[in-house]
N, C-alpha and C positions, 0 to 999 in steps of 0.2 A: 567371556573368556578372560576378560583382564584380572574378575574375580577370584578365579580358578587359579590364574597364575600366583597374583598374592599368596593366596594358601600353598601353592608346591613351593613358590620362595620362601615363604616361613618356615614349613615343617624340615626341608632341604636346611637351613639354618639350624632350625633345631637337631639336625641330625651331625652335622658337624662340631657341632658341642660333643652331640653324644659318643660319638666317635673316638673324639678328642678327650671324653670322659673315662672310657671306657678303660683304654690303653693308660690313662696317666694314672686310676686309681691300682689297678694291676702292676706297676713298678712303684705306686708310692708305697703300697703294704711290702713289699719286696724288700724296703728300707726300713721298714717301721719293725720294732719289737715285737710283731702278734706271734705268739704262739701257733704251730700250724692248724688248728683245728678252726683257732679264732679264724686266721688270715682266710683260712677257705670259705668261713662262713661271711664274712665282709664280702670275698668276690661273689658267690653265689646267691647271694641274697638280691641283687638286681634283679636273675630272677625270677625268684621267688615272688616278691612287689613284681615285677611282669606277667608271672602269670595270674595272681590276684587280681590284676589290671583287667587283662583278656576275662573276664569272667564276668567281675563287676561294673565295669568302665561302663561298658553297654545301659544299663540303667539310668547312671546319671546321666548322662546323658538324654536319655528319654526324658529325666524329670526337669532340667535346667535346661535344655538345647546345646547346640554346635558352639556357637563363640564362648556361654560364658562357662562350656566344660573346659574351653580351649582355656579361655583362663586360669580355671580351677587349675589342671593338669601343669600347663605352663608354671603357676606362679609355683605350687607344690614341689616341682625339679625346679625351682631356682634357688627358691628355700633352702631345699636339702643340700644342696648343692654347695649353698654359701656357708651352712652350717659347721662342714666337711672339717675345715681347717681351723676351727675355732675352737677344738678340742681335739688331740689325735688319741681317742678312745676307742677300742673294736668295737663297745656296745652301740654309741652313738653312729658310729658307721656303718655298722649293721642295720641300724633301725634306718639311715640317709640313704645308704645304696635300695631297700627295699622301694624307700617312700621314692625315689626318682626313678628304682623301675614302673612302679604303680602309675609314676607320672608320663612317665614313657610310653607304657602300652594306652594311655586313654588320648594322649596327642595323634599317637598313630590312628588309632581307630578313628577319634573325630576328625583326622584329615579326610582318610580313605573313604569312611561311610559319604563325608560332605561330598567329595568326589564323585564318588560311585550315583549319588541321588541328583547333583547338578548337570552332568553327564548325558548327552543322550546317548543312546545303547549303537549307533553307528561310528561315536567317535573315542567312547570308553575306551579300546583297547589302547587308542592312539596317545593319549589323554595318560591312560595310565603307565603307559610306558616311557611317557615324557615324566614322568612325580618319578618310575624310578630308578630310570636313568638318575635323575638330580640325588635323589637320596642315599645312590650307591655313591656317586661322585662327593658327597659330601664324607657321606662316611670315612671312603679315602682321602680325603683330602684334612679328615680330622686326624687322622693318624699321622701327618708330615707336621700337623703342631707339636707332636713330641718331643721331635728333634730340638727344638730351642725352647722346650718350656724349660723353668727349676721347678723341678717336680716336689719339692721340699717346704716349696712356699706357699704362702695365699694366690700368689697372681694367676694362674690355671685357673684356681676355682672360680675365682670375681670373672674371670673369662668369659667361661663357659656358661655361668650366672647371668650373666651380660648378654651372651646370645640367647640366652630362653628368653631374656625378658623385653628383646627386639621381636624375636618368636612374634611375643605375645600383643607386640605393639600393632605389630603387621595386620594380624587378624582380628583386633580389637578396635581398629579404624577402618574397618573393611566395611564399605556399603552395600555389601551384598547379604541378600535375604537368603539364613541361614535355612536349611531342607527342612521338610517335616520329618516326621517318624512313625514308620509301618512298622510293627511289631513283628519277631520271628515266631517262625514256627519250632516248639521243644523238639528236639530232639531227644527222646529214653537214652538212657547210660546203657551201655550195653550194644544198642544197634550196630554203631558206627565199624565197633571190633568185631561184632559175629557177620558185617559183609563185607567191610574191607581192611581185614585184620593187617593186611601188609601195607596198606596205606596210614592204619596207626604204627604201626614199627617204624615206618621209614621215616616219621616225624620223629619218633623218641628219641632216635640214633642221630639224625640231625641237630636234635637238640642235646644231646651226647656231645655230639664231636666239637660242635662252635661252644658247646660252654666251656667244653675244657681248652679248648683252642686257646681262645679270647680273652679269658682270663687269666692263664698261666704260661704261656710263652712267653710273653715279652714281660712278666715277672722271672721269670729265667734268665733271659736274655744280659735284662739288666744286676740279676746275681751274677751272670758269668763276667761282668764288666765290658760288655760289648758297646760301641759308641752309640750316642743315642740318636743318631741319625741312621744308622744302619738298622736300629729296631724300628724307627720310625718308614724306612722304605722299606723292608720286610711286611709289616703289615700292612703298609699302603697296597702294595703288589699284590696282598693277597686277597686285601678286598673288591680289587681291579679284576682279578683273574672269577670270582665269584660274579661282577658284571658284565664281562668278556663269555662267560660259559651260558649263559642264561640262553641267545634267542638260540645259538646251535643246538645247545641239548633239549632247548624244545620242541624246535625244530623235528629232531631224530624223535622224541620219544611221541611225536603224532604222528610218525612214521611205521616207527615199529611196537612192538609188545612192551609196554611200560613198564611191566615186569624185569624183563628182559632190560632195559635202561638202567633202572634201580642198581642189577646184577653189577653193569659195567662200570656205573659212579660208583657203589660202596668200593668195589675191586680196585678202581684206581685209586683211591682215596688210599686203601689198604697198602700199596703196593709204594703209593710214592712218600707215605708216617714212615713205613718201614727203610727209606734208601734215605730221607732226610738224617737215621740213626747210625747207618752202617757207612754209607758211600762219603766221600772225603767234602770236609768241609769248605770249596769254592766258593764265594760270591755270587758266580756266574750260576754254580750249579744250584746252591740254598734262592736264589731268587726263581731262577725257573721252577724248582719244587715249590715256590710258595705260591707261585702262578697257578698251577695246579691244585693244589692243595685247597684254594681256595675256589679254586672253580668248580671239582667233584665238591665239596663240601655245600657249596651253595646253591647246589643244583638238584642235590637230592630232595629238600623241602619241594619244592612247587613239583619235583615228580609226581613225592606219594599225595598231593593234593587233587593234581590233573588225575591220576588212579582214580583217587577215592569219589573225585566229579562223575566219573563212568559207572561207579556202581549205586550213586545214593539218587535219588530224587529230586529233581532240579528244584522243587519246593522248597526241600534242606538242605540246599548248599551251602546257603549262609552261616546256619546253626552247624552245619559240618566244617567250616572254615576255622569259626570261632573255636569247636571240638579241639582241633587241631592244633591250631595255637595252643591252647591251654599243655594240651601233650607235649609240642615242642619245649616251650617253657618250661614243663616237671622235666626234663630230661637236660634240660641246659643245668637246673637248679644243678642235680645230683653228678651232671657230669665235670663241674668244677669242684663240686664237696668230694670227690672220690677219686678225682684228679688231683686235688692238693695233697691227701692223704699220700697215694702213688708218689708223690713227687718228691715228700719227705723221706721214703726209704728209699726209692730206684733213681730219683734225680731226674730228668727228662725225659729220657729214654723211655722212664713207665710210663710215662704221659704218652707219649707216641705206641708204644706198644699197646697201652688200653685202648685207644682211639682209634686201632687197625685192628685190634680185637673185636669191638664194638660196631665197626663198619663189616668185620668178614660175617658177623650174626647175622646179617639183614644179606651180604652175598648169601648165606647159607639156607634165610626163611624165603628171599626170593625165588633163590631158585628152586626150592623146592615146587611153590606156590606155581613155577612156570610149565612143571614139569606135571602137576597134580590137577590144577585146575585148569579149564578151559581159557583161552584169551576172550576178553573182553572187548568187545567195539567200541572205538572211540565215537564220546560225545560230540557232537558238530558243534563246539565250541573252543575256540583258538586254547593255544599254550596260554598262561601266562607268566610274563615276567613278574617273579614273586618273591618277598622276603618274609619269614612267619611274622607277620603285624600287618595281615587285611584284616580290614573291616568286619566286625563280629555283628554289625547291625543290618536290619533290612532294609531298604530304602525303595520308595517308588519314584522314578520319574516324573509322574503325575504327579507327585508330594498330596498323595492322600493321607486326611490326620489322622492321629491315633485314634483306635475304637474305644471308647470307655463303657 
């Protein structure tokens, strides 16, 4: 257990860099001269290198093991990271945000898989709701370093820099024997959408709404000259209310027709973009919508996952995880690239307006889907508290070695 715990403290650490990453590069383009096509492609490229990540990650892995991917990964986002401020060019940022989302998604996976395979299957659930709980806390709590960073300078990055490579200290003096590797089974391109078409939409549109979230809000924010502690608990709140929604909405949606769940997150999602534009700008009122806002948003992902568990093959869950991710990620890519674009002509407001468009698509495919197709029996397996970054590997308890 003590092992386990080092790793959730590490990655937990590393997620508060990233956090704190996330938010600081999104106001420092806000300041920097890029052109908007540039500045779009700077945010979106995280990930872009994240979905790469989800695809490839898994391999090395297989070929090097758990700790010295963890290195690879680690040092790779510290690099880039240090890079960042040592030239303020789009191209080089372009190419930094890519390489430390690449480094991102292979951190996450070798936590999770390490996880998932040191785990026995009666304390998994508990185990992994303990990693993320810690990963959403950190997340938020990388967001309240905004408030006193100079977002202008080197010191952020050497920061952040600093905690990947404590990361990496953690799990690089860990005495614990890293998992073997059981290899996946493929999954054909094509299955995943022709059985459960609405569990790939409700990834895309996930990966729709947080990329354009994530990226360009508090790029706004700080054009509108709003104090940076007010942007800094703004997204703290929202990452809270994304951890706060997770066991109720999974709760309900083992409850009821998941279909039907999907319906009521995109809806509210849709309803409270739309009163953040219209309805008067309170404190009181912009923090409860951001409670919200974050909560339907981060709830939708592990819906259409828990879905898509019901209809695929317990065989290919893993390779349909992995699937997934990779979708969330093309859809985060495009929804900050098409988000910035929006934002240069409509200001905001299109940001919100696309984001409530893009969530009423998925109200519209669901409900179709609920009204067309039959419901589906839930799997007798729990909800899970989930953020798109499980584990794209197979793992045995047993730790039986790879077949050659």
């Amino acid at each position: 257990m003590a092992a386990i715990s080092t790793l959730i403290i590490a990655i937990s650490i590393f997620q508060l860099a990233n956090g704190f990453f996330g938010t600081l590069v999104s106001l420092r383009v806000s300041v920097e001269e890029f052109s908007v096509p540039l500045g779009g492609l700077v945010l979106s490229f995280y990930y872009v290198g994240y979905t790469v990540g989800a695809v490839r990650c898994g391999r090395i892995i297989e070929r090097i093991g758990h700790i010295r991917a963890f290195a690879v990964f680690a040092g790779l986002t510290a690099s880039a990271v240090a890079a960042m401020p040592a030239a303020v060019s789009a191209i080089l940022w372009i190419i930094a945000r890519a390489a430390i989302g690449f480094g991102a998604a292979g951190l996450f996976i070798t936590a999770e898989s390490w996880l998932n395979a040191k785990t026995e299957p009666k304390n998994r659930g508990k185990v992994f709701s303990i990693y993320m709980v810690g990963t959403f806390a950190a997340l938020g709590a990388g967001q309240l370093l905004v408030s006193g960073a100079e977002i202008t300078s080197f010191r952020p990055f050497n920061l952040i820099a600093i905690l990947c490579a404590l990361a990496l200290c953690m799990v690089c003096t860990t005495r614990a024997e890293p998992p073997l590797i059981v290899r996946t089974e493929h999954l054909p391109y094509g299955l995943l959408s022709r059985t459960a078409p609405l569990a790939v939409i409700s990834c895309i549109v996930a990966g729709f709404l947080s990329g354009a979230f994530y990226t360009l809000v508090p790029a706004w924010m700080q054009g509108e000259g709003i104090d940076r502690s007010a942007i800094a608990m703004f997204m703290f709140i929202t990452v809270m209310g994304g951890l706060m929604f997770q066991v109720p909405v999974g709760v309900l949606s083992d409850r009821l027709d998941r279909r039907l769940v999907l319906v009521l997150l995109a809806m509210g999602f849709a309803i409270v973009a739309v009163a953040i534009i219209n309805l008067p700008h309170y404190r009181s009122f912009i923090y409860t919508a951001a409670l919200f806002l974050g909560g339907f948003m981060s709830t939708i992902y592990p819906v259409g996952v828990a879905h898509s568990h019901d209809l695929m093959p317990d065989e290919q869950i893993v390779a349909v995880s992995g699937r997934l991710i990779l979708l969330h990620g093309t859809g985060a890519s495009l929804g900050s690239l098409i988000g910035s674009v929006l934002m240069r002509s409509f200001d905001i407001d299109g940001v919100f307006y696309f984001m409530a468009a893009i969530a009423a698509v998925l109200v519209i495919v669901a409900t179709y889907r609920c009204f067309k197709v039959k419901e589906i029996p839930h799997e007798p397996r729990p909800f899970d508290v989930l953020s798109p970054q499980a584990a794209s590997l197979s793992h045995s308890y047993k730790e039986q070695p790879v077949e050659k």
